[in-house]
C-alpha positions in Angstrom: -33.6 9.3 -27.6 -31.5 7.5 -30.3 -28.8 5.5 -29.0 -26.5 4.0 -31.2 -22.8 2.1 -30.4 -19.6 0.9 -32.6 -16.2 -0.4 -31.8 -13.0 1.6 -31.9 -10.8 -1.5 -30.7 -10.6 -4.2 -28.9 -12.1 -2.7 -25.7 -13.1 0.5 -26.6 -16.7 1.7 -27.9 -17.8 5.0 -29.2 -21.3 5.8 -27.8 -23.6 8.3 -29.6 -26.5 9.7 -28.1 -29.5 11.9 -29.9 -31.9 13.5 -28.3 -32.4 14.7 -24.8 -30.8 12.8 -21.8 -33.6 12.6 -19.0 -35.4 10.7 -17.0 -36.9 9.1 -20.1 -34.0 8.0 -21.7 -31.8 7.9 -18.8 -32.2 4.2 -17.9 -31.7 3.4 -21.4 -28.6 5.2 -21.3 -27.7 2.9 -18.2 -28.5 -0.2 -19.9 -25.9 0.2 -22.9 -23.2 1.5 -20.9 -24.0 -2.3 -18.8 -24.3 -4.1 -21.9 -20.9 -3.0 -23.2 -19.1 -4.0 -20.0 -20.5 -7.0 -20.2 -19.0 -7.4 -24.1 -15.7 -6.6 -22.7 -15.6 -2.7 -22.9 -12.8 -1.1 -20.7 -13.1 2.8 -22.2 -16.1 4.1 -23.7 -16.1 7.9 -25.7 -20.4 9.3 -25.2 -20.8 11.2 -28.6 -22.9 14.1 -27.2 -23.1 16.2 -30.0 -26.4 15.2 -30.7 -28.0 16.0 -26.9 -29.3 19.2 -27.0 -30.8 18.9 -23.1 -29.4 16.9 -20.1 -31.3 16.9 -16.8 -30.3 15.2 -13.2 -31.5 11.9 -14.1 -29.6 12.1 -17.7 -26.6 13.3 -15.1 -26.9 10.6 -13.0 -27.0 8.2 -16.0 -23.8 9.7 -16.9 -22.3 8.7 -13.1 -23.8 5.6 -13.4 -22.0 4.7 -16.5 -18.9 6.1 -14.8 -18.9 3.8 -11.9 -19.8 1.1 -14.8 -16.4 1.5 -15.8 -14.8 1.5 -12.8 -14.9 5.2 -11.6 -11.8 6.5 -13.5 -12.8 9.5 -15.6 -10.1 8.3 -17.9 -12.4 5.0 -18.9 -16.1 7.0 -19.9 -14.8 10.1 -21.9 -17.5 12.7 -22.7 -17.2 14.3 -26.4 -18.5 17.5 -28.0 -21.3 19.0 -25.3 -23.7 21.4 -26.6 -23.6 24.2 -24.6 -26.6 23.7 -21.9 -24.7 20.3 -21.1 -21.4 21.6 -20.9 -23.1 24.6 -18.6 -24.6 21.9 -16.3 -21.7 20.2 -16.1 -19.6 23.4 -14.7 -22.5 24.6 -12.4 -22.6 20.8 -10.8 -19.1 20.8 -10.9 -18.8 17.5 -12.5 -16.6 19.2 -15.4 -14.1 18.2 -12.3 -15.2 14.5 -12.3 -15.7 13.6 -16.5 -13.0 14.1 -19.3 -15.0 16.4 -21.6 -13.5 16.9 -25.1 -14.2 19.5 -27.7 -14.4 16.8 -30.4 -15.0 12.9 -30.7 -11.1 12.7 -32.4 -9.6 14.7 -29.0 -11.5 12.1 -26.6 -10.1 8.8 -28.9 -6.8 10.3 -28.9 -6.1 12.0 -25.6 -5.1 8.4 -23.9 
């Protein structure tokens, strides 16, 4: 897993993440969405356009980073799911708990 971050404000961050979300990568998913809080960060966008699996531990990274923020869907904004994801997401029922966007652009400007 490649994860990779860069500002789009004062307290806003655009996460991307490559690769599958599991429980390899999971903590390390954890651990940035920490380390940004802890520069400041108030809203985060997670790029998933390059995470072609997600299991429950890459799910409950994805919580995690929710409650990071607070708890308010509105504050860790989910973008561009491929289509196992975005399947999870309705069969778990979280597509009720995230903000998912079709696009990176529609989760930066849907404020």
């Amino acid at each position: 897993m490649e994860i990779s971050f860069n500002s789009l404000g004062t307290d806003t961050y655009l996460v991307k993440l490559n690769g599958a979300l599991n429980a390899r990568s999971a903590e390390d998913t954890k651990q940035i969405f920490r380390d940004l809080a802890d520069k400041g960060a108030k809203q985060v966008v997670v790029d998933l356009s390059g995470v072609p699996f997600i299991d429950s531990s890459g799910l409950a990274a994805l919580v995690s980073g929710l409650k990071t923020y607070g708890g308010n869907a509105e504050n860790l904004r989910l973008a561009a799911p491929q289509s196992q994801a975005r399947l999870l997401f309705e069969l778990t029922m979280f597509d009720r708990v995230f903000q998912i966007f079709d696009t990176v652009i529609e989760a930066q400007n849907n404020k």
